[in-house]
C-alpha positions in Angstrom: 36.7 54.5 50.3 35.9 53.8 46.3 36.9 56.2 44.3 35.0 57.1 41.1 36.3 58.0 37.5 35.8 61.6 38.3 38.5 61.7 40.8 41.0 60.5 38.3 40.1 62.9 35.3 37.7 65.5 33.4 35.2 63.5 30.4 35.1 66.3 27.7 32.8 66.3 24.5 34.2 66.4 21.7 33.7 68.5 18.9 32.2 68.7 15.2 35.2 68.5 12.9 33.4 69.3 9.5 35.1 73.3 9.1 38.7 72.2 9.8 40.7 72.2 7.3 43.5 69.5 6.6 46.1 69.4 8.2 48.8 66.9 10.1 46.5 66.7 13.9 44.8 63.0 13.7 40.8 63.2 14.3 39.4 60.6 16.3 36.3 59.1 15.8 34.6 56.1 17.3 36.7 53.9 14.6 40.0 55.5 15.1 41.5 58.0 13.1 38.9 59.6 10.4 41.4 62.2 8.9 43.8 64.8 9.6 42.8 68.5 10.6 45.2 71.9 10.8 43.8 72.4 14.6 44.1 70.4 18.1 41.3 70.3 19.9 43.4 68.9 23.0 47.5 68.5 23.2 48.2 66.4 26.5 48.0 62.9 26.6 44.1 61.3 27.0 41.9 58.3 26.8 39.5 58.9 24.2 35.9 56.6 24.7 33.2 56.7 22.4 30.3 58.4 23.2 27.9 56.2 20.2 28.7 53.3 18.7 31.2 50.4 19.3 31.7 51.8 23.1 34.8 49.2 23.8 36.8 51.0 21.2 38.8 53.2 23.7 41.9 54.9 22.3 44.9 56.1 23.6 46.5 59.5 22.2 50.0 61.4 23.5 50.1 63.7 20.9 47.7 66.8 19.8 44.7 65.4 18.1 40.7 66.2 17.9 38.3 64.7 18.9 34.8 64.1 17.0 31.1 64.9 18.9 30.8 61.1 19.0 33.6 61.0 21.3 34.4 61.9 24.8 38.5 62.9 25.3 39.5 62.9 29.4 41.7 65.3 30.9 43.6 63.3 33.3 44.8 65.0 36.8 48.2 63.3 36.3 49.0 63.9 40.2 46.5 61.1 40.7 46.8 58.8 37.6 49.2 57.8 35.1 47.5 57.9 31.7 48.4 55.1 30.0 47.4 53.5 32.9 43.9 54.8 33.5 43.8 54.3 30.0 44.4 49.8 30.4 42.5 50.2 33.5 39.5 51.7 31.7 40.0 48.6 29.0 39.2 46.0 31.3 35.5 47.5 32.3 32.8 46.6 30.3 31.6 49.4 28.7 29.4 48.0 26.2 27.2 46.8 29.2 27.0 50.2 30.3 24.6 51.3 27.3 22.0 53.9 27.8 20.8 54.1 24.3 18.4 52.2 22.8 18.9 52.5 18.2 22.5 53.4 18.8 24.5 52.1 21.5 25.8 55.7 24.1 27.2 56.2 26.9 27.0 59.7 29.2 29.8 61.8 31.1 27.0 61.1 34.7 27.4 57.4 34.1 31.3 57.6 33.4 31.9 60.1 36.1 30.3 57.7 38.8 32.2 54.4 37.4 33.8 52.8 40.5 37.6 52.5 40.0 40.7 51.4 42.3 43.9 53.3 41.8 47.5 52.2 43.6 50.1 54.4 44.0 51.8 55.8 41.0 54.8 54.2 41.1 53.0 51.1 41.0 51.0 52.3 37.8 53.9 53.6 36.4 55.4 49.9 36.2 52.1 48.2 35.1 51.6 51.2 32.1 55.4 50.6 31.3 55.0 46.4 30.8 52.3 47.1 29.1 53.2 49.7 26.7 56.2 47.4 25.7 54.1 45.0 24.4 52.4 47.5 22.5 54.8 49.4 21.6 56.8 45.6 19.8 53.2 44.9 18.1 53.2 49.1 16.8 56.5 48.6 15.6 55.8 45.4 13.8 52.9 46.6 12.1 55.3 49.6 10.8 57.9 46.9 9.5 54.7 44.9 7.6 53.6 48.4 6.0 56.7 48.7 5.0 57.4 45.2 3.3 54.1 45.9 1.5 55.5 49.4 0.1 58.7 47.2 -0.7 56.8 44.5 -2.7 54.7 46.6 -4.8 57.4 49.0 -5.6 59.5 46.0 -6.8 56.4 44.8 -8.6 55.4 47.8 -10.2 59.3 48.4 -11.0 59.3 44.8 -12.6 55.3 44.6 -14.5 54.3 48.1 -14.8 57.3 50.0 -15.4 59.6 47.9 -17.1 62.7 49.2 -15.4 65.2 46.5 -16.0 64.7 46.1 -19.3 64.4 49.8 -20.6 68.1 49.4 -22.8 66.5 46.6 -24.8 63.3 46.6 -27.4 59.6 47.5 -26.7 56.6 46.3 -29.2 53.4 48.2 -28.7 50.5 46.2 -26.9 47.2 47.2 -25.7 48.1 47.9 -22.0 50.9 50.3 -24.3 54.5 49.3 -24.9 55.9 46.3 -23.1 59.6 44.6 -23.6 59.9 42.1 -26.6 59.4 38.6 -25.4 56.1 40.1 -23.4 52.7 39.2 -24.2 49.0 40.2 -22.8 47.2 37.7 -20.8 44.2 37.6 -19.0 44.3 36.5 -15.7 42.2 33.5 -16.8 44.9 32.2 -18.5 47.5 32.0 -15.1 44.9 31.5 -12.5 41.8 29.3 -11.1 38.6 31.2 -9.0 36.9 29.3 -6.3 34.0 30.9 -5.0 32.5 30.7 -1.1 30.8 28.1 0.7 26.9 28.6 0.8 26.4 28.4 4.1 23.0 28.3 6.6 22.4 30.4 9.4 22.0 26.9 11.4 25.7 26.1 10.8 27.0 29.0 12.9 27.9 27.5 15.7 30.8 26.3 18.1 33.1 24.4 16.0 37.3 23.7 15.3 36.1 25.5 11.6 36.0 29.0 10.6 35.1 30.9 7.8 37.2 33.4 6.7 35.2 36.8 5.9 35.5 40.1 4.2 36.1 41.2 8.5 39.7 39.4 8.0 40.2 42.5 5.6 41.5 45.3 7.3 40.3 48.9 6.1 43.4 50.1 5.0 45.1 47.1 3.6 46.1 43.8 5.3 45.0 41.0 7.0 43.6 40.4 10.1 43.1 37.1 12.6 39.8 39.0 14.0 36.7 38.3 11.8 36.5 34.3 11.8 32.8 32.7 11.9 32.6 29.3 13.6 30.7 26.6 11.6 29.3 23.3 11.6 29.4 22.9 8.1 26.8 20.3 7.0 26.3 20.6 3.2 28.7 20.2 0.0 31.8 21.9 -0.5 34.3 21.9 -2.6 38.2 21.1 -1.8 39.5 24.1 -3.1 37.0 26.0 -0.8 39.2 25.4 2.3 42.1 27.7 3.2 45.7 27.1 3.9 48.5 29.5 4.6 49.7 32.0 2.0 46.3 30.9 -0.3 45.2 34.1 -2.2 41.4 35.4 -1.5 39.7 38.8 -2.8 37.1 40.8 -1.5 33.7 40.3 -3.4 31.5 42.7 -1.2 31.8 45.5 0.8 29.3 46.7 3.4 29.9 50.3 2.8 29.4 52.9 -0.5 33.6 53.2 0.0 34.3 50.4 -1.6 37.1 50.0 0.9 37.6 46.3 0.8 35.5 45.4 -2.2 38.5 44.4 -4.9 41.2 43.9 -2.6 43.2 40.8 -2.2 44.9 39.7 1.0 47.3 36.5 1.8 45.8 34.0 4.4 47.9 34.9 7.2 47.1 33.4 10.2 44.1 30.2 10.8 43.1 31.6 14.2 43.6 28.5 15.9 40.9 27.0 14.2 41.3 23.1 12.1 40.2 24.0 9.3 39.0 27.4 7.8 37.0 27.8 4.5 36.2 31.1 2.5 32.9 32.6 2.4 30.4 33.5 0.4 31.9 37.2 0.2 35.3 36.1 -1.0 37.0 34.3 -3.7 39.8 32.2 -4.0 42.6 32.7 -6.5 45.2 29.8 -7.1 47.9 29.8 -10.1 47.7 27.6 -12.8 50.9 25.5 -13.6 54.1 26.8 -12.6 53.4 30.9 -12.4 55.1 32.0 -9.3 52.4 32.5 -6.2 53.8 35.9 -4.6 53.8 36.9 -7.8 50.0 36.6 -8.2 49.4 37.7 -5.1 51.9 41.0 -5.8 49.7 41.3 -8.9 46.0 40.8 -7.3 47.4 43.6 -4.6 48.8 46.1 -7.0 46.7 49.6 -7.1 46.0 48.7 -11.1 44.1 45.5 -10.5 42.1 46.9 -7.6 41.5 50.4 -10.3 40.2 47.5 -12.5 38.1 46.0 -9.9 36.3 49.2 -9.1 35.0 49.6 -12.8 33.6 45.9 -12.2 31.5 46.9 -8.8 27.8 47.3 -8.1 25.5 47.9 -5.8 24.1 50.2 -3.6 23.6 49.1 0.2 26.1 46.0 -0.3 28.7 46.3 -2.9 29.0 43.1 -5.5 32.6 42.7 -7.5 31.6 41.3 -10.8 32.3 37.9 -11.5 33.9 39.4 -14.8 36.2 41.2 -12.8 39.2 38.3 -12.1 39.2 36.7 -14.9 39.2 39.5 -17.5 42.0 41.6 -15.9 44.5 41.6 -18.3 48.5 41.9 -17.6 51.5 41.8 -19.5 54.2 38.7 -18.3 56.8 38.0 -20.3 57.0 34.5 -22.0 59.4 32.5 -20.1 59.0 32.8 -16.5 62.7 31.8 -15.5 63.0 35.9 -16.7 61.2 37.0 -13.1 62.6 34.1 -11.3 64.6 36.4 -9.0 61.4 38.8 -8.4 59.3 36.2 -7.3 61.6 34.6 -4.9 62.0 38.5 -3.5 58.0 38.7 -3.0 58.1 35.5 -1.6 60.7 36.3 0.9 59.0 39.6 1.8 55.6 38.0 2.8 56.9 35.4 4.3 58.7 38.3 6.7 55.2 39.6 6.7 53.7 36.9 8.2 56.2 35.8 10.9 55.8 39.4 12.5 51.9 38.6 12.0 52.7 35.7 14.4 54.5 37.4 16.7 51.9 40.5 17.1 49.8 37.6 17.6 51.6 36.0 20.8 52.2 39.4 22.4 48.5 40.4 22.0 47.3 37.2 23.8 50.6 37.7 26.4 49.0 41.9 27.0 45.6 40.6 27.4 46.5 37.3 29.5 48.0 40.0 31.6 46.0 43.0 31.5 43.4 42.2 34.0 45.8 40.3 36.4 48.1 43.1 36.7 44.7 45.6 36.9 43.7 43.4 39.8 46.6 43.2 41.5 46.5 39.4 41.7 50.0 39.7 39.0 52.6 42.3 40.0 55.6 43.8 37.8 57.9 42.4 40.7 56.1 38.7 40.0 57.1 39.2 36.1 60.1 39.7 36.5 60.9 37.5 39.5 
């Protein structure tokens, strides 16, 4: 006999969040978490599935949270179903295919309820949820260590250009970013750095190819790069060399799709080339490269730093699609003192903290393909935990 998803657990609405005031219980929308609210609306462990919009964005909470009214939350009957299990089970249907709506893609609690699933015992889930979660739990714990490093480098940063800490016993002269240490001097970026803008591509070039372009959807929301968000393309008209990407090569956001002006401004090191032969920047980013000898991680430390992307938001317009200003690289201005060897030490610190940044990158990588290699093998039952292991 089939069973159905209703045997396994209870699809709950969630709830308008708009009255609650903040507080330290994540709310979930169909994006992830939205903000954080004084009041639970659930405080056992749940699958959370999107009732509008991306529906294969399915998330996974063990501690109190709430819930938006674009989201259903599931009360799991634990006797029957380990959650974190029926939560990877639920990851390998195809949800998206199961839209009912027509403007904006839904989904209903009738159609959930009556998805066909198979269940084995839970001891068996229990060891497919915990294999699972441990290569989640590496990739969670990675991304922790990266946030970190980035606090790191722009606290040393900051320390170092904005603050002045290490050189507070000796003499200041006044400037027009305010006092800065004798031997300083105020540059525009113009005068330490080169800007290539994207290829202008057709909608005829998108197609199956060993090139990518890199695109504002490589920008996480919150700060950081991402391998999702590469465009395929058969490029066919002029480019310029310093259009194509290598690792560590600095680009910043031109556009942003939203009035938050999220990624507009922000500046991100290539991280990762997707597999791909070559990848080139699009028309929604611009390259940054350092003239002469000025230290790389140190540009990229600068282009990163909450100052320049203050600076960038004065340069933005637009009203569906957010435009950075062409003005806006070039003019920032930033005080570096006058022989370089002075920040020697800083810049090889940057350095050594991105490049830490970027073999965890890797690694989350690999274990990500590993999980979803796995995932519907061991949700099969053509892969066991015993087979893993053996």
């Amino acid at each position: 006999m089939t069973s159905k998803l209703s045997d396994f657990c209870t699809i709950k609405y969630g709830k308008d969040h708009k009255r609650l005031s903040n507080g330290e219980v994540p709310v979930y929308g169909s994006g992830g978490v939205m903000r954080y609210a004084e009041t639970a609306l659930y405080d056992k462990k749940s699958v959370l599935i999107p009732r509008k919009g991306t529906l294969s964005n399915l998330f996974f909470v063990d501690r109190p949270f709430w819930s938006v009214d674009t989201m259903f939350y599931t009360e799991i009957d634990e006797s029957r179903a380990v959650p974190e299990y029926l939560y990877y089970k639920l990851k390998t249907l195809d949800l998206a295919g199961m839209n009912v709506g027509t403007a904006v893609p839904s989904l209903t609690t009738a159609l959930l309820n009556e998805i066909p699933i198979e269940m084995p015992s839970l001891e068996e889930q229990q060891a497919v949820a915990d294999t699972l979660v441990a290569l989640d739990a590496k990739i969670t714990e990675n991304q922790k260590i990266n946030h970190h490093l980035e606090q790191m480098a722009q606290a040393l940063f900051k320390s170092w250009f904005i603050d002045f800490e290490p050189f507070l016993d000796g003499d200041f002269i006044y400037s027009e970013l305010g006092e800065i240490p004798v031997g300083w001097q105020v540059v525009p970026l113009n005068d330490v750095a080169t800007f290539t803008s994207g290829y202008s591509y057709k909608s005829a070039e998108l197609q199956e190819s060993t090139t990518a372009m890199v695109t504002i959807k490589n920008f996480q929301r919150k700060g950081g790069f991402k391998s999702e968000g590469f465009k395929e393309i058969a490029i066919s008209g002029k480019t310029k060399p310093a259009q194509f990407l290598n690792k560590f090569d600095i680009i910043v956001a031109h556009t942003d799709l939203t009035q938050n002006a999220d990624v507009v401004g922000n500046a991100e090191l290539l991280m990762s080339d997707g597999g791909y032969e070559k990848l080139i920047i699009s028309l929604d980013l611009v390259k940054v490269e350092e003239k002469t000898d000025f230290p790389h991680f140190l540009l990229a430390a600068l282009l990163k730093s909450p100052q320049f992307k203050s600076h960038a938001l004065g340069f933005v317009n637009g009203t569906t699609v957010l435009h950075l200003s062409k003005k806006a690289l070039p003019e920032y201005r930033v005080a570096l003192p006058e022989d370089l060897s002075a920040v020697a030490n800083v810049s090889s610190a940057l350095e050594a903290m991105y490049r830490q940044i970027a073999r965890n990158n890797g690694e989350n990588e690999r274990l990500a393909k590993l999980r979803d290699s796995l995932l519907p093998r061991l949700m099969s039952g053509e892969l066991s935990v015993a087979g893993l292991s053996g």
